[in-house]
C-alpha atoms as a printed R data frame, in Angstrom:
    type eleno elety resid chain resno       x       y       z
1   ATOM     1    CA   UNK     A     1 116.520  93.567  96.887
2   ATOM     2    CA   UNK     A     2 120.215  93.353  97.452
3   ATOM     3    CA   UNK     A     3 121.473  90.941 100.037
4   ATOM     4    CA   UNK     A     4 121.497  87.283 100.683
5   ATOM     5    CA   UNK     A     5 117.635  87.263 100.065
6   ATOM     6    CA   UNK     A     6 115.662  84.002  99.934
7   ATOM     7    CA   UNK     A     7 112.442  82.066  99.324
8   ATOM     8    CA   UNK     A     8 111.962  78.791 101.336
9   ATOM     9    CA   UNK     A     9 108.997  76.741 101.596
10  ATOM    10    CA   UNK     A    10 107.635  75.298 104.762
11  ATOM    11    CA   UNK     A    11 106.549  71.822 105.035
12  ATOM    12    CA   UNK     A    12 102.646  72.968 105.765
13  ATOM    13    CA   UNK     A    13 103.637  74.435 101.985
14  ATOM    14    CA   UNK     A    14 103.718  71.914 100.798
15  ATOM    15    CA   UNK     A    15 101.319  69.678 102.317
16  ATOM    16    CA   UNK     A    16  98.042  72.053 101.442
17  ATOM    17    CA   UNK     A    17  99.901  72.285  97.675
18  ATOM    18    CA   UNK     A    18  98.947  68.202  97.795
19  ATOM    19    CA   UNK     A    19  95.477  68.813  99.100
20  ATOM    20    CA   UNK     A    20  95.011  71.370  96.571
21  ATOM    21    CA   UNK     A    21  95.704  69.318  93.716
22  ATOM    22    CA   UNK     A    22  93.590  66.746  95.406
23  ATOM    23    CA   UNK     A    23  90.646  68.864  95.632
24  ATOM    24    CA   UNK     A    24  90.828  70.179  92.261
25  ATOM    25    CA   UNK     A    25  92.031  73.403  94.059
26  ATOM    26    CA   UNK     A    26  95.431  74.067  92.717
27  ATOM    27    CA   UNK     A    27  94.863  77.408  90.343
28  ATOM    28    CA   UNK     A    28  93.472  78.941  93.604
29  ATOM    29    CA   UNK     A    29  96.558  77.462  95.679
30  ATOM    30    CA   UNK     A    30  99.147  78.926  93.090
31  ATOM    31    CA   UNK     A    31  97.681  82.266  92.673
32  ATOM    32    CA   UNK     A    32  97.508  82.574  96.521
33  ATOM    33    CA   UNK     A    33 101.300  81.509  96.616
34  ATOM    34    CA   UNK     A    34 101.903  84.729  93.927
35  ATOM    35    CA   UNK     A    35  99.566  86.771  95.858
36  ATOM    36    CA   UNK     A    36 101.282  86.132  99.072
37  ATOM    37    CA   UNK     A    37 104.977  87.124  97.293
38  ATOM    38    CA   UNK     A    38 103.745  90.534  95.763
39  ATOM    39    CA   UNK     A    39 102.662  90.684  99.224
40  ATOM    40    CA   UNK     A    40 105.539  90.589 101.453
41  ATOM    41    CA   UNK     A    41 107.653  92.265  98.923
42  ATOM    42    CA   UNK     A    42 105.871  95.800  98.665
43  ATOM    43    CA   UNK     A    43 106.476  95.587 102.735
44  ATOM    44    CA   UNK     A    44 109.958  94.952 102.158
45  ATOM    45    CA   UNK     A    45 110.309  97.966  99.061
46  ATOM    46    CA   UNK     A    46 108.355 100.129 102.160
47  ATOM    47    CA   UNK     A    47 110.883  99.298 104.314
48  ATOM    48    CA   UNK     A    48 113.656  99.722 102.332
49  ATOM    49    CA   UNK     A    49 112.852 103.198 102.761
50  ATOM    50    CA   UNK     A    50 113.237 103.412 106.554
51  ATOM    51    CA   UNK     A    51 116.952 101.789 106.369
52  ATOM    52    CA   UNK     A    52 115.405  98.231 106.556
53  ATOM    53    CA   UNK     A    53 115.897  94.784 103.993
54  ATOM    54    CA   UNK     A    54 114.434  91.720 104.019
55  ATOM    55    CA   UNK     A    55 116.417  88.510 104.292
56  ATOM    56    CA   UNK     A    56 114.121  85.722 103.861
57  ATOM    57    CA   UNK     A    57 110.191  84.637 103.150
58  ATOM    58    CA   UNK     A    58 108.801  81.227 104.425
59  ATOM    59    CA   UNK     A    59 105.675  80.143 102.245
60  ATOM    60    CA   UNK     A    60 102.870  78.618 104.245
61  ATOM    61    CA   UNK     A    61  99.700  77.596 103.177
62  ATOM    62    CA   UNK     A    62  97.941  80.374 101.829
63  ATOM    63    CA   UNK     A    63 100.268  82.981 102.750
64  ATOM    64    CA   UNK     A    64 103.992  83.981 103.870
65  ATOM    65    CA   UNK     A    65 105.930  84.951 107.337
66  ATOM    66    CA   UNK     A    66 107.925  88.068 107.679
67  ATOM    67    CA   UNK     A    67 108.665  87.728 111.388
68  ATOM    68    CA   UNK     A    68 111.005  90.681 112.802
69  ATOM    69    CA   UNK     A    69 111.834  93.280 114.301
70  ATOM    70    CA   UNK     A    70 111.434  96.975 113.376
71  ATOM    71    CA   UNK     A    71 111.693  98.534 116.152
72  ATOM    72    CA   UNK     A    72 113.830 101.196 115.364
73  ATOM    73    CA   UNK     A    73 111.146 102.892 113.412
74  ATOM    74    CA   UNK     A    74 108.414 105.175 115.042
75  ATOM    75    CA   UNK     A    75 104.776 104.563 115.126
76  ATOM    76    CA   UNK     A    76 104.057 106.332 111.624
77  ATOM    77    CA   UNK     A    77 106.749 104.658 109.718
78  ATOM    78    CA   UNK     A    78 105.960 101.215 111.636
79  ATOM    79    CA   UNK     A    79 102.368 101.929 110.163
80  ATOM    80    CA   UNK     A    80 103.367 102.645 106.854
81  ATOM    81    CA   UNK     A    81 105.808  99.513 106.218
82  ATOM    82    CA   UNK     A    82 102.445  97.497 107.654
83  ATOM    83    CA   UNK     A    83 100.032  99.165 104.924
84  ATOM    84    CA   UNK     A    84 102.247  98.526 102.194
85  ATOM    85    CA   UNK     A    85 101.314  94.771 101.173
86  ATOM    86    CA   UNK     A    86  97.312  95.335 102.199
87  ATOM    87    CA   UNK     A    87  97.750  98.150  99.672
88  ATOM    88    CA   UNK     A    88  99.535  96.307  97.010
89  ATOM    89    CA   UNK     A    89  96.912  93.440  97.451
90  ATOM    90    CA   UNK     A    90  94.182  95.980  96.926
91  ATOM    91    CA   UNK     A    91  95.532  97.452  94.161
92  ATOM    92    CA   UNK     A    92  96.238  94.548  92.233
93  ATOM    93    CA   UNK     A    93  92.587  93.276  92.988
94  ATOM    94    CA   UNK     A    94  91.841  96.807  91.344
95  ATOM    95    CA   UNK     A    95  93.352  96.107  88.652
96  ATOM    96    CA   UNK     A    96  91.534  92.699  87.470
97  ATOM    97    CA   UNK     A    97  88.009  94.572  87.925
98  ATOM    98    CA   UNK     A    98  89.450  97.301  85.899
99  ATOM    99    CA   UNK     A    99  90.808  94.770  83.317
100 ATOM   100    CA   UNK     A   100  87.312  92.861  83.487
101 ATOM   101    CA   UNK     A   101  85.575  95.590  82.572
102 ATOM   102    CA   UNK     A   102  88.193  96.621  79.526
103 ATOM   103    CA   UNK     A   103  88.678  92.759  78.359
104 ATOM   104    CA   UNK     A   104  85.756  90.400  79.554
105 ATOM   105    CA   UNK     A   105  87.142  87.050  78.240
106 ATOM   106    CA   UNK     A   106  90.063  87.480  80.581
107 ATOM   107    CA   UNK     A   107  87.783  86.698  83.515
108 ATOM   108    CA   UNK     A   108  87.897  83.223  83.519
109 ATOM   109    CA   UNK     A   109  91.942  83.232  83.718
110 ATOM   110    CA   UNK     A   110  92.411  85.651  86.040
111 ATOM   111    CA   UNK     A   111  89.015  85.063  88.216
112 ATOM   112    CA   UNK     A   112  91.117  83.092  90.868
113 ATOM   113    CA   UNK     A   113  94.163  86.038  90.972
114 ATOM   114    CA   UNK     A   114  91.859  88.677  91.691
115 ATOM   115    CA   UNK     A   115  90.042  87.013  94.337
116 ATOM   116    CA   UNK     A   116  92.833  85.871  96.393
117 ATOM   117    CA   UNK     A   117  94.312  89.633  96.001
118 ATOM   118    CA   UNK     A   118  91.277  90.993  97.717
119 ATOM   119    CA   UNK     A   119  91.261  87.939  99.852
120 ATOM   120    CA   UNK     A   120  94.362  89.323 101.283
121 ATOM   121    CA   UNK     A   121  93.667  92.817 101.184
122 ATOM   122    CA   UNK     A   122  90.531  91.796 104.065
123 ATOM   123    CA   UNK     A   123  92.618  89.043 105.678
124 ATOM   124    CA   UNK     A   124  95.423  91.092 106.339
125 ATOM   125    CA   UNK     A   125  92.979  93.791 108.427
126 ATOM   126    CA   UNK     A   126  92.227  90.662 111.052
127 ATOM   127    CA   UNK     A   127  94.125  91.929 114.844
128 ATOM   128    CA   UNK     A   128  95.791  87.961 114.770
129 ATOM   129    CA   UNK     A   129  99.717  87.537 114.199
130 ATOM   130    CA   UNK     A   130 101.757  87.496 112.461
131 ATOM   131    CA   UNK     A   131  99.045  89.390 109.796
132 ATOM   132    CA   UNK     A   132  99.426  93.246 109.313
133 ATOM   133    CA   UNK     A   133  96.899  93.659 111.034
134 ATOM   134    CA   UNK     A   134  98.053  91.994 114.569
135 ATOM   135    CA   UNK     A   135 101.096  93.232 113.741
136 ATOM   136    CA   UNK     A   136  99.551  96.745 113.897
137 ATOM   137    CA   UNK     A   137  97.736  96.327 116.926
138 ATOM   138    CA   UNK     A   138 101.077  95.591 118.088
139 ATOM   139    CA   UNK     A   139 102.526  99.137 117.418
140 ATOM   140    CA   UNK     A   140  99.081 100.481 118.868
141 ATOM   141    CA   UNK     A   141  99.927  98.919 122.206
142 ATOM   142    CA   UNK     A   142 103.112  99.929 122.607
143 ATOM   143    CA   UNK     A   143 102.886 102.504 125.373
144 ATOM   144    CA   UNK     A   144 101.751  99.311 127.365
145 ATOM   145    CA   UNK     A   145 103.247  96.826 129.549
146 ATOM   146    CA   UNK     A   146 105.261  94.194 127.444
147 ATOM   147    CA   UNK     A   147 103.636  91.285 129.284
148 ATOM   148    CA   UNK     A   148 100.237  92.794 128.976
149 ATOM   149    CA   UNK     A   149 101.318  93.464 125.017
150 ATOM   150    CA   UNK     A   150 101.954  89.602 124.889
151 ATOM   151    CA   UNK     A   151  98.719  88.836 126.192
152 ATOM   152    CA   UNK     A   152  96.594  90.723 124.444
153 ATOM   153    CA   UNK     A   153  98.238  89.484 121.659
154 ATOM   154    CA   UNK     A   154  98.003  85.985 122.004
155 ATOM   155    CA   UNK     A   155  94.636  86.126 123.193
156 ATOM   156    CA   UNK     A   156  93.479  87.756 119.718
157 ATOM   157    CA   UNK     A   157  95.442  85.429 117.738
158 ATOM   158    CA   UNK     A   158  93.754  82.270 119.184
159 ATOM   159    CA   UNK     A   159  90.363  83.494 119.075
160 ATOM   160    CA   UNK     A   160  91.046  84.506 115.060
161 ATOM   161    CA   UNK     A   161  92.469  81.064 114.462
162 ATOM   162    CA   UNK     A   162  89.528  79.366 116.675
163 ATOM   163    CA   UNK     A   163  87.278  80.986 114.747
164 ATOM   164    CA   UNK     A   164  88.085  80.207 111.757
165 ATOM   165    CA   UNK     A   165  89.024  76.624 112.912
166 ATOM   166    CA   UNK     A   166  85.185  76.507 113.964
167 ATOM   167    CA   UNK     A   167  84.226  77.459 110.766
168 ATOM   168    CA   UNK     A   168  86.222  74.831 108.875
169 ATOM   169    CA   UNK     A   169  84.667  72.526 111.040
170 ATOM   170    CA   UNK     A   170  81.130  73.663 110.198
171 ATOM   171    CA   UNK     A   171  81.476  72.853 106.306
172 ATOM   172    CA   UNK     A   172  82.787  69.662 107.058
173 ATOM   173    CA   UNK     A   173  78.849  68.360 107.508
174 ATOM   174    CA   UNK     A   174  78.700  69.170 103.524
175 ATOM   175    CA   UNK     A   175  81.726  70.133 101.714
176 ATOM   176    CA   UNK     A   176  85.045  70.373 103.829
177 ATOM   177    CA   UNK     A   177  86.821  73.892 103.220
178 ATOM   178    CA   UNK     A   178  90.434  72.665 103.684
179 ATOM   179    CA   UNK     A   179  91.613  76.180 102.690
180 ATOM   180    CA   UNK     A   180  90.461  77.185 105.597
181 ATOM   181    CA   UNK     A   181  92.037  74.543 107.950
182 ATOM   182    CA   UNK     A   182  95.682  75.500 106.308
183 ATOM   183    CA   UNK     A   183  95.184  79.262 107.350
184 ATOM   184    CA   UNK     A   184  94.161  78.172 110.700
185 ATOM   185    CA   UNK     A   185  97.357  76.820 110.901
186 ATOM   186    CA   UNK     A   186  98.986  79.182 108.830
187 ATOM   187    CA   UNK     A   187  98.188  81.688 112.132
188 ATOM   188    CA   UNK     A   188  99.205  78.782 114.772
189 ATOM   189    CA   UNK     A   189 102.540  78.384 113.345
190 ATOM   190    CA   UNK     A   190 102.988  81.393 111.452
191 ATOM   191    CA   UNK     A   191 105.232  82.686 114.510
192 ATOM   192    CA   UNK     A   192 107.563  80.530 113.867
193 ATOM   193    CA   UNK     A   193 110.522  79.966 111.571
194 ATOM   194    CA   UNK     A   194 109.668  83.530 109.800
195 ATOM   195    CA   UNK     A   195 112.474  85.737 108.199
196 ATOM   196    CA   UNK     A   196 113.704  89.120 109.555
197 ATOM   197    CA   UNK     A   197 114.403  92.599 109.076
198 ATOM   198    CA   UNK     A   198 117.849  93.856 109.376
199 ATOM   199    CA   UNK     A   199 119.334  97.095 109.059
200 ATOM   200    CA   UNK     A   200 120.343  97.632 104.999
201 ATOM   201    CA   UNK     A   201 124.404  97.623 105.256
202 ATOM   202    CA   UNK     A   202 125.725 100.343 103.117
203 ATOM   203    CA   UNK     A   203 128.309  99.590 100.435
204 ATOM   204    CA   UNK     A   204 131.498 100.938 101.397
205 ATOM   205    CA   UNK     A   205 131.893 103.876  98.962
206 ATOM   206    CA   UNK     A   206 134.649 103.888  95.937
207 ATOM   207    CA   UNK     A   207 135.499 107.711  96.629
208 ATOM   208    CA   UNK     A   208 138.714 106.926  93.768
209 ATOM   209    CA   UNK     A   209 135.751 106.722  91.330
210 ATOM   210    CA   UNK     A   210 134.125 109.691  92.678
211 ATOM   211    CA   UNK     A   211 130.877 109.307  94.142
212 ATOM   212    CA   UNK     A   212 127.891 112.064  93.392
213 ATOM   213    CA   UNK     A   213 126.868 113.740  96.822
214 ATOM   214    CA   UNK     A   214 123.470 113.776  97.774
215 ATOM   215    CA   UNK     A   215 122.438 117.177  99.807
216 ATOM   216    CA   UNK     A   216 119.259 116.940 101.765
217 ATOM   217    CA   UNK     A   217 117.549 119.976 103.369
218 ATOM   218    CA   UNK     A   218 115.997 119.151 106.118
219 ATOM   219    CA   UNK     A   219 114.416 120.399 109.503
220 ATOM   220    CA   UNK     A   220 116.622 120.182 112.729
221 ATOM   221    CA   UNK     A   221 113.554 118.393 114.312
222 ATOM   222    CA   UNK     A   222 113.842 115.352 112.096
223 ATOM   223    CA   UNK     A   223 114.465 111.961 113.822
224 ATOM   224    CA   UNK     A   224 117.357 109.803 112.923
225 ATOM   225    CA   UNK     A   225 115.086 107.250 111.892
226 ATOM   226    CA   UNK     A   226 113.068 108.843 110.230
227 ATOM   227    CA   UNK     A   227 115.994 110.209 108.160
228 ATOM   228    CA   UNK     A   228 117.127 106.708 107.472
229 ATOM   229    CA   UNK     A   229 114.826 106.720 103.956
230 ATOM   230    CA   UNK     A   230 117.009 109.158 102.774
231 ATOM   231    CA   UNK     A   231 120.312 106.706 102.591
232 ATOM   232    CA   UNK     A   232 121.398 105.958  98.947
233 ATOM   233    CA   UNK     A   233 124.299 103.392  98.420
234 ATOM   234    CA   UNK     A   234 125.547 104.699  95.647
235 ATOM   235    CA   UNK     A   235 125.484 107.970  96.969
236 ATOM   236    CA   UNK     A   236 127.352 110.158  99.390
237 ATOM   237    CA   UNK     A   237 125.035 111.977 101.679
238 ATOM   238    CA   UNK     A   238 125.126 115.128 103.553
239 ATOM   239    CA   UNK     A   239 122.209 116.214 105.665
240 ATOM   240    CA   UNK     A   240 121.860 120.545 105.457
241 ATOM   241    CA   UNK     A   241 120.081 121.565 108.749
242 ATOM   242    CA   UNK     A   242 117.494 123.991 109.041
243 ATOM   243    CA   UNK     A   243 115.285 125.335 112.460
244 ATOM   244    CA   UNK     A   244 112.578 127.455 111.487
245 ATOM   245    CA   UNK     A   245 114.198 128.063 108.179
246 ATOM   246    CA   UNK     A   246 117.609 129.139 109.695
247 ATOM   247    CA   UNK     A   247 120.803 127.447 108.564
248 ATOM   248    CA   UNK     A   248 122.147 125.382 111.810
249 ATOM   249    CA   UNK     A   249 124.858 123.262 110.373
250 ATOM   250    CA   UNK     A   250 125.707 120.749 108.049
251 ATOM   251    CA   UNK     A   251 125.861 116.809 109.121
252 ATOM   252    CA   UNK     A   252 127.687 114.126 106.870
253 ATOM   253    CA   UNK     A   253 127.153 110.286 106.968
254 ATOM   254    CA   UNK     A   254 129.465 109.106 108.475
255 ATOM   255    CA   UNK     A   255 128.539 111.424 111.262
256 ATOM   256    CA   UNK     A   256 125.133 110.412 110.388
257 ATOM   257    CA   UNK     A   257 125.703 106.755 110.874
258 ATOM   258    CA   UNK     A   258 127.972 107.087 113.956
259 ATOM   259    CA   UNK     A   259 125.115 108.494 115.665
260 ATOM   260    CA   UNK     A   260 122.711 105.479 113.981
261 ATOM   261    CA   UNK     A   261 124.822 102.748 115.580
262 ATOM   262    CA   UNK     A   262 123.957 104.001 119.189
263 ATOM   263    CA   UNK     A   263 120.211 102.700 118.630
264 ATOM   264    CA   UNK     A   264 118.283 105.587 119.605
265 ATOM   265    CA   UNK     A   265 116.447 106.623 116.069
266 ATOM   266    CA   UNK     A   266 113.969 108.847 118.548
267 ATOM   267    CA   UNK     A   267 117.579 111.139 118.543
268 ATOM   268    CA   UNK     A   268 116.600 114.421 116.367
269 ATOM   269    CA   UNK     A   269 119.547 115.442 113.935
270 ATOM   270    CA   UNK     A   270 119.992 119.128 115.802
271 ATOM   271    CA   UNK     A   271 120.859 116.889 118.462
272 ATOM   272    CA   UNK     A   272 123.482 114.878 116.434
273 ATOM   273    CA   UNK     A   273 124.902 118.023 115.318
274 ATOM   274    CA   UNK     A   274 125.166 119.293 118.777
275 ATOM   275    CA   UNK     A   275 127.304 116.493 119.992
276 ATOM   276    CA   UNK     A   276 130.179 116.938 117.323
């Protein structure tokens, strides 16, 4: 990813990294740190697509804060960005079974990695922020009040934390789960102190060097943010417009992006072309 991107740590980091290693637990602790990168990555290589890059990860215990906003994209697109790192978590998990089953006396090294990968894959589906899947139910309450949005929220990300608070103190009466007190708090705090999403900023084009155009074909209907996946830095792009496969008009990028900076992505591109 281009861009002042960067990894930090947060101190909760690096206080469950000590109880890790104090628990004989630090194998599972650095594969979940991996895990949790891969992660948040193949949401920001999703985004990228939409117009979108990521500027920073915080580390917690057991997993990592993206906190933004993307609200310039529509439901679908929202949707898609979300499924991205629950995807690449599955996938990966996959792909120890797969290499179990081809090499068997890689288990023992890899037994950790592909258990935290599906780890995530399931965690990520709970409605609690900031995971995918609260993040999700979100999106899918959108068309509602933003106080009521708030609540509902907040609501479900307690009672996920409680509960899994309440479990953490049920194995304390044998053998004390601390992994599950640091995602507890990983979902208290995870709110807080995340990165962002920001619009990508194009690089101004060297036209002296010539630059190869990029024509896209495209139906009038089209939204400009849905477009947006279609920007190319090193590329000059010119949109060709089509309504029920008759030629309406050509629109370039910079018309493209004069019409992106007025925030309304819902726009269509016929109507962009109207306006000129």
């Amino acid at each position: 990813m281009r861009g002042n991107f960067k990894v930090t740590l947060h101190p909760l980091f690096l206080l469950a990294g000590v109880l890790s290693a104090l628990t004989g637990r630090l194998l599972l602790f650095c594969a979940a740190a991996v895990a949790a990168l891969e992660h948040e990555c193949a949401h920001a290589f999703a985004a990228k697509r939409y117009g979108y890059a990521l500027d920073k990860i915080v580390l917690m215990p057991y997993g990592a804060v993206v906190a933004g906003d993307l609200g310039g994209l529509g439901r679908k697109e929202y949707l898609a960005v979300l499924a991205a790192g629950p995807c690449a978590s599955l996938l990966t998990g996959v792909l120890f079974l797969a290499l179990w089953w081809l090499f068997p006396e890689t288990y023992p090294y890899t037994e950790a990695a592909a258990f935290v990968s599906f780890s995530l894959f399931f965690v990520n589906l709970l409605p609690a922020w900031p995971l995918d899947g609260g993040r999700a139910l979100a999106v899918l309450l959108r068309p509602f009040k933003e106080r009521t949005r708030k609540t509902v929220l907040l609501l479900s990300g307690i009672l996920v934390s409680a509960g899994i608070g309440a479990y953490f103190l049920a194995t304390c009466f044998s053998v004390p789960d601390f992994s599950a007190l640091a995602f507890a708090l990983f979902l208290l705090f995870g709110t807080f102190g995340g990165g962002s999403y920001r619009r990508a900023p194009l690089v101004k084009k060297n036209f002296r060097r010539g630059v190869e155009e990029k024509r896209v074909a495209i139906e009038a209907n089209c939204t400009l943010g849905g477009a947006l996946r279609y920007l190319r830095e090193d590329k000059h792009l010119v949109f060709v417009l089509y309504e029920r496969g008759e030629f309406l008009g050509e629109l370039t990028e910079e018309e493209f992006l004069c019409a992106a900076e007025k925030g309304d992505y819902s726009l269509p591109l016929g109507a962009c072309l109207k306006e000129l």
